[in-house]
C-alpha positions as CSV (number, residue, x, y, z in Angstrom):
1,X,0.0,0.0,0.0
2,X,1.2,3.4,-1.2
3,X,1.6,6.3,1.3
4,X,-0.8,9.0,1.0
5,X,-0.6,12.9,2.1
6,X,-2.1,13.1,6.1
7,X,-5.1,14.3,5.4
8,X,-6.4,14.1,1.7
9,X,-9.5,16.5,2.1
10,X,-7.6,19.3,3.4
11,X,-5.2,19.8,0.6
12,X,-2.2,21.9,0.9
13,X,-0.8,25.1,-0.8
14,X,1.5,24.0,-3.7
15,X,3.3,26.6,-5.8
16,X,5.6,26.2,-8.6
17,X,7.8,29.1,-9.0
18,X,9.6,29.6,-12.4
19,X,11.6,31.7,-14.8
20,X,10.0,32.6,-18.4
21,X,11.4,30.0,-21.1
22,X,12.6,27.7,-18.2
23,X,14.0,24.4,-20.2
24,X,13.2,22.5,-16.6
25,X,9.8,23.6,-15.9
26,X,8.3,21.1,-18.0
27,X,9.5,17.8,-16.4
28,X,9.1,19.0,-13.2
29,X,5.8,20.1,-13.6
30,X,4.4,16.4,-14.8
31,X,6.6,14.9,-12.2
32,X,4.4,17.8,-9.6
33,X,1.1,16.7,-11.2
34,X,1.9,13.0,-11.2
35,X,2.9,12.7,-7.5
36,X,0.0,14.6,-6.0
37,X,-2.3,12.4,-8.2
38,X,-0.5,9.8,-6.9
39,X,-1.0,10.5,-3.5
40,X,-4.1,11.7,-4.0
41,X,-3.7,14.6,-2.1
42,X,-6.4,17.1,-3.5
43,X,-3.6,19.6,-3.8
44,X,-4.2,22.4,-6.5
45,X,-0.8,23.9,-8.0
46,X,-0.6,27.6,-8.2
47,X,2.1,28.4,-10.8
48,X,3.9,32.0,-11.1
49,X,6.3,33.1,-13.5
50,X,8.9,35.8,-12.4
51,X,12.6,36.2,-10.9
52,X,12.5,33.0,-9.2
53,X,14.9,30.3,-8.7
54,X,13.4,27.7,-11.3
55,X,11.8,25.9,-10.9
56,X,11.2,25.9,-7.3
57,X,8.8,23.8,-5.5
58,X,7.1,25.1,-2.7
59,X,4.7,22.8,-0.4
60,X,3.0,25.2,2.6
61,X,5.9,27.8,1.4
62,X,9.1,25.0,2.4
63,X,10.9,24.8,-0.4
64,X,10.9,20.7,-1.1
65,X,14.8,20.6,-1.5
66,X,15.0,22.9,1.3
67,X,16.4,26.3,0.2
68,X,15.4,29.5,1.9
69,X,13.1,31.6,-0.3
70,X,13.0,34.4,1.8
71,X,16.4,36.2,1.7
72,X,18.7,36.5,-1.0
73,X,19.5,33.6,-3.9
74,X,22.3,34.0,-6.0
75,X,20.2,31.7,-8.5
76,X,17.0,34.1,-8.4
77,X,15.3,34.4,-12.0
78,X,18.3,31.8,-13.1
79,X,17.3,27.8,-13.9
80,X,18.6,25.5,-11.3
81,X,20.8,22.9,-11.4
82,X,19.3,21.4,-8.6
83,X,16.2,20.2,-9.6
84,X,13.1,19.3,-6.9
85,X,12.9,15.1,-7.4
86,X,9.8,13.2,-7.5
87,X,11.1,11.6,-4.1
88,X,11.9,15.3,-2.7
89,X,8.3,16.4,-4.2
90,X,6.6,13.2,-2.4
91,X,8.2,13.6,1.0
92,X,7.3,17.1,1.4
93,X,3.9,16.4,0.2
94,X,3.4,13.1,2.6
95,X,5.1,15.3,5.7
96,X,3.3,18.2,5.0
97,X,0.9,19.9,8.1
């Protein structure tokens, strides 16, 4: 049996932040959607384009491979290197209050 979010009627605030032409957004946005329908989580993704690190992840505002957004990125409005994994994606998702 799979593991599912905690509570699959409450949902949870999911945003994908990203840079205009991104070449990375595209896989990680599948591997977003496919994980939450996975789970079965309910979760609605908000996406927003701007001078983000990208993409970036966010579950509840955590960043799911942990990186401060709240101060100062070298990377901000650059593509990543460091791309959010489905197994990053799913642990924040299942852990997620």
């Amino acid at each position: 049996m799979s593991k599912q979010c905690k509570d699959r009627t409450r949902g949870c605030k999911v945003e994908l932040l990203y840079v205009d032409n991104c070449p990375n957004v595209d896989q990680v946005r599948l591997d977003l959607a496919s994980v939450i329908e996975e789970l079965g989580c309910g979760c609605e993704i908000l996406e927003l384009c701007g001078d983000y690190p990208s993409p970036t992840i966010l579950i509840n505002g955590q960043d799911v491979i942990g990186q401060d957004q709240t101060g100062s990125n070298p990377s901000e409005g650059a593509c990543r290197l460091d791309l959010p994994t489905r197994d990053q994606i799913r642990s924040a998702l299942i852990s997620s209050k």
